[in-house]
SEDOMI-641056 format. One record per residue (C-alpha): y, z, x negated. Coordinates in steps of 0.001 Angstrom, whole numbers, plus 500000, padded with zeros to 6 digits. Layout:
yy=Y, zz=Z, xx=X
...
//
This chain:
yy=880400, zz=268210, xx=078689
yy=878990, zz=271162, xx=076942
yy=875792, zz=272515, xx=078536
yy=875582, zz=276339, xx=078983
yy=872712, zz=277101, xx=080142
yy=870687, zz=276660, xx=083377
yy=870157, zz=278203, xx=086964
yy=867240, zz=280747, xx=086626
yy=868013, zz=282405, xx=090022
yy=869916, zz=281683, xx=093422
yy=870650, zz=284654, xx=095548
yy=871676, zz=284875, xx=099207
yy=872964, zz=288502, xx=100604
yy=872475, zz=288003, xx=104444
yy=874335, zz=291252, xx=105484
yy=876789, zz=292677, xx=103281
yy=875730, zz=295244, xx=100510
yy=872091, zz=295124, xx=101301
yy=869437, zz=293502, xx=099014
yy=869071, zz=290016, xx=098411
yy=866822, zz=286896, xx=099080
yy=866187, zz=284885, xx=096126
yy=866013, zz=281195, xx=097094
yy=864696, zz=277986, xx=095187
yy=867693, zz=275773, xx=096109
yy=870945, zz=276403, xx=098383
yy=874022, zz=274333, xx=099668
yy=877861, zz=275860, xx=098783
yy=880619, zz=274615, xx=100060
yy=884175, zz=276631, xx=101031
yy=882050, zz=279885, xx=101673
yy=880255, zz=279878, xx=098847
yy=876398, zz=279619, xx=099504
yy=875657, zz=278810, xx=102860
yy=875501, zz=281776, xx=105319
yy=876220, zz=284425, xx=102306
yy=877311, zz=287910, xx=103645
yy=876995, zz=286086, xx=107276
yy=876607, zz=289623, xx=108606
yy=878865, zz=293002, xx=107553
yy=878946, zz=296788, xx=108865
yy=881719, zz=298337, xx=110470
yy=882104, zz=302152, xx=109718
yy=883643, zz=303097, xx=113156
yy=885056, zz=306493, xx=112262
yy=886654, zz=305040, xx=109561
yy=888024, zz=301671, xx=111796
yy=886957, zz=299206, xx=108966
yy=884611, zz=296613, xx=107645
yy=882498, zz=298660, xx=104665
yy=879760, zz=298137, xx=102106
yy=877825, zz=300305, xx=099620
yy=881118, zz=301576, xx=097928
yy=881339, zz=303459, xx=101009
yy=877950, zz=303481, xx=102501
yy=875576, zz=303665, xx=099508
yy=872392, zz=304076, xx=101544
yy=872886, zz=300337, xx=102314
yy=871022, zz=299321, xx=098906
yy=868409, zz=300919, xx=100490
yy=867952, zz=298103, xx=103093
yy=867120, zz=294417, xx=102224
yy=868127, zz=291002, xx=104421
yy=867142, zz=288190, xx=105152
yy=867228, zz=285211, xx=107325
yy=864501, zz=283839, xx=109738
yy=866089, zz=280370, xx=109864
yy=868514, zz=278603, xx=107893
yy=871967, zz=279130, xx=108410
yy=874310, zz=276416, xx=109004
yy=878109, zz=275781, xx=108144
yy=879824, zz=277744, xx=110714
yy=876675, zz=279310, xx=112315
yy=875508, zz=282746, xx=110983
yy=871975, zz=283398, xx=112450
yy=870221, zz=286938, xx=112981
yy=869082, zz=288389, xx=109838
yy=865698, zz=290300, xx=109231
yy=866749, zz=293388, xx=107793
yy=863889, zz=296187, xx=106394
yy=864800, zz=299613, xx=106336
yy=863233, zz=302273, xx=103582
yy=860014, zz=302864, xx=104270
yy=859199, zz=299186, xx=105929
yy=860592, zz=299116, xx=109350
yy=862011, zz=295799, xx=110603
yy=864752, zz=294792, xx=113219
yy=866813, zz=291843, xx=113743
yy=870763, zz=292335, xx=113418
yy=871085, zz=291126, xx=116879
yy=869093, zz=293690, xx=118664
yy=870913, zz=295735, xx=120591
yy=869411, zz=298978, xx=119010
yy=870431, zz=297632, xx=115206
yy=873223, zz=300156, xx=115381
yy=871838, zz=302885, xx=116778
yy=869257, zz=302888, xx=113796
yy=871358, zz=301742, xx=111190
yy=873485, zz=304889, xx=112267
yy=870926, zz=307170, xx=111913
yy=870018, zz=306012, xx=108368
yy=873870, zz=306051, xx=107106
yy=874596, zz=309345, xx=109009
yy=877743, zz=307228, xx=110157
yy=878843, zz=305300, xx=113117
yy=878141, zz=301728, xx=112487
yy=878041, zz=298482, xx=114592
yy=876945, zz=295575, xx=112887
yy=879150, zz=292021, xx=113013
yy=878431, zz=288315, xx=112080
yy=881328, zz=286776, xx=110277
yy=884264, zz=286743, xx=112384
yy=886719, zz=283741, xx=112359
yy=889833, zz=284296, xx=110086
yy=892577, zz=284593, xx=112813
yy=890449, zz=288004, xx=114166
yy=892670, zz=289879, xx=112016
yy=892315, zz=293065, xx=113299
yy=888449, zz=292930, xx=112626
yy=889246, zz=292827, xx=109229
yy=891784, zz=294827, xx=108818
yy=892065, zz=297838, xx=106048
yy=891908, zz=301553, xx=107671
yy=893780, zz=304639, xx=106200
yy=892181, zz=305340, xx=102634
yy=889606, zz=308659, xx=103149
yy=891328, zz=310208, xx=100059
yy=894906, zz=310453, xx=100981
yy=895226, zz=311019, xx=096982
yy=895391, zz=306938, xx=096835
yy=894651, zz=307599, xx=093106
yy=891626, zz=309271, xx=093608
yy=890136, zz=306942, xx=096279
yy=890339, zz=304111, xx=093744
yy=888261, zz=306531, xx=091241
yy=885885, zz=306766, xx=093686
yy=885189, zz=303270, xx=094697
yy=885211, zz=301564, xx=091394
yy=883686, zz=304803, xx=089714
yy=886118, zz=305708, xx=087029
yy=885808, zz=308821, xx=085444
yy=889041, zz=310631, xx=084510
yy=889753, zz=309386, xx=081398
yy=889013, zz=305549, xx=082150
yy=891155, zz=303190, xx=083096
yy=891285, zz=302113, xx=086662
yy=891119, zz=297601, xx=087133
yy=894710, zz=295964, xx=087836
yy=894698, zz=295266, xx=091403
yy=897515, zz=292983, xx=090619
yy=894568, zz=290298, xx=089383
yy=893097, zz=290471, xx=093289
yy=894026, zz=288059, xx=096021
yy=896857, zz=289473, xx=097501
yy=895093, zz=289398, xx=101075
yy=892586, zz=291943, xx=100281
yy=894957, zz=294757, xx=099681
yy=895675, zz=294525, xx=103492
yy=892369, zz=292990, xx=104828
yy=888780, zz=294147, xx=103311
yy=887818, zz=290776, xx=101971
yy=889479, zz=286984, xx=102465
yy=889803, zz=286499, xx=105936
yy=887133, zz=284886, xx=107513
yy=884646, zz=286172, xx=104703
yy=882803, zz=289323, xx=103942
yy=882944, zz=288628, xx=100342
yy=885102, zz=291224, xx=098765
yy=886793, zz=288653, xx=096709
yy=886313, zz=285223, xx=096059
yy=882880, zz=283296, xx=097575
yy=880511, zz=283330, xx=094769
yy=879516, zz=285438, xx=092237
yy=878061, zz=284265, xx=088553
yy=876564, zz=286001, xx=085932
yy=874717, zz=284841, xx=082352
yy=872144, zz=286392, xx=080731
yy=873759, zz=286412, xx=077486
yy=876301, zz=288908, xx=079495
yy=872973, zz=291135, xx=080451
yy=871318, zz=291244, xx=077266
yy=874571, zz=292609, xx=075149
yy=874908, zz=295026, xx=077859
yy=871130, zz=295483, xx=076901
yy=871427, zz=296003, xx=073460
yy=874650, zz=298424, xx=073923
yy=872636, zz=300549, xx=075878
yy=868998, zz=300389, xx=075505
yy=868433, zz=303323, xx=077967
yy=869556, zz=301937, xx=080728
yy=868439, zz=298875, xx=083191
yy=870849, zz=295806, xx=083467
yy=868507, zz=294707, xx=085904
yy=870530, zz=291718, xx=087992
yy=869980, zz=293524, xx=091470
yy=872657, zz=296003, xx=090498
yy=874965, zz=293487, xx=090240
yy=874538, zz=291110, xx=092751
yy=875605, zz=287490, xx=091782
yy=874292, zz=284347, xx=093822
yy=873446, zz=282103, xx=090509
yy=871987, zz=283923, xx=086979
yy=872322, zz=281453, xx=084308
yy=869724, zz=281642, xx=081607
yy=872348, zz=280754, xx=078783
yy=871343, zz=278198, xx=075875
yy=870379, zz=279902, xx=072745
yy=873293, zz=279380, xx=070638
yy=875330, zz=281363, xx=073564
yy=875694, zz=284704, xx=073300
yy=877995, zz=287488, xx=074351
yy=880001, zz=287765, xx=077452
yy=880650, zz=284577, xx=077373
yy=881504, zz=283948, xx=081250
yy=884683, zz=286239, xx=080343
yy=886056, zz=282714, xx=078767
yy=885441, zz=281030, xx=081782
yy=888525, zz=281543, xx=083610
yy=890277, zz=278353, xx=085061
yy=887478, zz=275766, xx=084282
yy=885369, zz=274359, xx=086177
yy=881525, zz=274114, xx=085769
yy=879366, zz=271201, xx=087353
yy=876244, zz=272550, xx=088895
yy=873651, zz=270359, xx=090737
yy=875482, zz=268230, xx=092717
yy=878277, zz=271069, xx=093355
yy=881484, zz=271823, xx=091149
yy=882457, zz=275385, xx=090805
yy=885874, zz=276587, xx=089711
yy=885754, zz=280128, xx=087703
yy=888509, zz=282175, xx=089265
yy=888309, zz=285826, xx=087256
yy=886072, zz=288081, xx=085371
yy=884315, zz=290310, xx=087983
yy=885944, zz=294106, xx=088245
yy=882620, zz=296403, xx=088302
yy=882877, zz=299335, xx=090514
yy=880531, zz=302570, xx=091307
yy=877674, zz=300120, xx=093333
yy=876220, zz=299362, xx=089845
yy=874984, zz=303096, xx=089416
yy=873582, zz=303616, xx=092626
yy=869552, zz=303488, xx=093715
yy=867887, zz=300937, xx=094619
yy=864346, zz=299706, xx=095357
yy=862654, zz=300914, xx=092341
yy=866026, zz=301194, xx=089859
yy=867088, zz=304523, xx=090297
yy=870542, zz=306093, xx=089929
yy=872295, zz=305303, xx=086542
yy=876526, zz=306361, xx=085986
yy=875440, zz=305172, xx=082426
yy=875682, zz=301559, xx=083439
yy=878793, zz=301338, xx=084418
yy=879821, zz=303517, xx=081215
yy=878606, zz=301176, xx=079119
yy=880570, zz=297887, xx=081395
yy=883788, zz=299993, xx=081070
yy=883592, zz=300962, xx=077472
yy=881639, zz=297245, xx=076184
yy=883133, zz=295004, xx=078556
yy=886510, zz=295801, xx=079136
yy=885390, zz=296842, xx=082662
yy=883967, zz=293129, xx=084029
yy=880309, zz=291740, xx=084254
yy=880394, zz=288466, xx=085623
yy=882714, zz=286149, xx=086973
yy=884117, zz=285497, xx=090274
yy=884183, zz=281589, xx=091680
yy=885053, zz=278964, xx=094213
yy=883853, zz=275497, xx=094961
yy=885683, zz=272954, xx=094530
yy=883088, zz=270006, xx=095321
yy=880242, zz=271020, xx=098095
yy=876676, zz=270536, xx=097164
yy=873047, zz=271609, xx=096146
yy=872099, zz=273938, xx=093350
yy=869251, zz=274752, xx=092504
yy=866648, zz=276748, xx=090099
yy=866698, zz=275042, xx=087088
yy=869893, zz=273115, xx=087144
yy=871629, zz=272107, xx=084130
yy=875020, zz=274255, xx=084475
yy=877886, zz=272182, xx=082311
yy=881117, zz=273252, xx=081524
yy=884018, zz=271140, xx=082183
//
């Protein structure tokens, strides 16, 4: 099997849509790595399950865990707030201050089973131009084209991610550095720093790979530690890559540049097919 590169960095996102923890090693199975988006807001004016599309001034918070989660146990994350204030996601008072930082309603869930449909269910669009709303999420200007929803799992047109998940499409995330450093090159002004787009495994690619070469992935598989993962789809960038964070700051030009360079993906979305470790410096083979 062709080698591709190798794991440079694992991430784990304890609540949905706030910063990271880079890890050394992780275990994947059906949910992707282990205890990944264990923990999600609810916006309750709005009645749903939402992220930074909605809530930006979640990039502003980081989590992470203070043990390690299980399969089917989600433990209280650690989350910091801007300026360095802590609280666990199971204090009682979470909400209250997460509320005051968002300027929103929120309550603050673990992952829910996947028959508590109503939990996850979509609320009424804020836009009632339906057209417009999807501008806004995936930051389109006018005169770019909006993603066919058609290539989505059909579930999360009704329900804000797969049942049973917080991920807001398929359980793990991948992304190359070859895929960073064209974006680089196309525009040099900007920072394709991999915080703005979130994946759980960078893959430093070998040195006669270049391009965006997970785009080719699509419907192979690609053995990984001990683990197998099956590449489902490109990933569909939307308006979280141009938003603050940490020390990146605001940048609309970065998504330009995905829409106009990469046909609108970065990435690619996965599931596993064969449970396992992976970890930093694993040999990442292409089936």
């Amino acid at each position: 099997m062709p080698v591709v590169g190798r794991i440079s960095e694992v991430w784990r996102y304890a609540v949905k849509s706030m910063g990271g923890e880079r890890l050394q090693r992780c275990e994947v199975g059906p949910c992707g790595v282990v205890g990944d988006r264990g923990w999600a807001l609810r916006d309750e004016k709005a009645g749903e399950i939402r992220g930074a599309k909605k809530l930006p001034g979640l990039l502003r918070c980081a989590a992470r865990y203070l043990s390690e989660p299980e399969v089917g146990a989600i433990p209280p994350a650690e989350i910091t707030l801007p300026g360095g204030a802590r609280l666990h996601s199971d204090d009682p008072a979470a909400a209250t201050r997460l509320s005051d930082l968002l300027g929103r309603a929120v309550t603050l869930w673990p992952r829910q089973p996947e028959t508590a449909t109503d939990h996850y269910r979509r609320a009424a669009p804020d836009n009632p131009d339906f057209m417009a709303e999807l501008r806004a999420i995936f930051g389109r200007t006018a005169d770019e084209p909006l993603p066919d929803l058609s290539v989505f799992p059909p579930e999360i047109m009704e329900y804000t991610s797969p049942l049973g998940t917080y991920f807001d499409a398929f359980p793990v995330h991948l992304l190359t550095t070859a895929s960073l450093a064209k974006l680089q090159r196309d525009n040099t002004s900007a920072r394709f720093d991999v915080r703005r787009f979130r994946p759980n495994f960078l893959i430093d690619t070998a040195a006669d790979v270049a391009g965006l070469i997970e785009t080719t992935w699509s419907g192979k598989t690609l053995h990984i530690g001990t683990a197998k993962v099956k590449v489902e789809m490109p990933c569909v960038r939307c308006v979280m890559t141009t938003l603050p964070q940490g020390d990146l700051p605001a940048d609309a030009s970065v998504l330009r540049t995905i829409v106009r360079d990469a046909a609108q993906n970065l990435g690619a979305y996965g599931t596993v097919v064969i449970a396992g470790t992976i970890a930093v410096g694993d040999v990442v083979e292409l089936e």
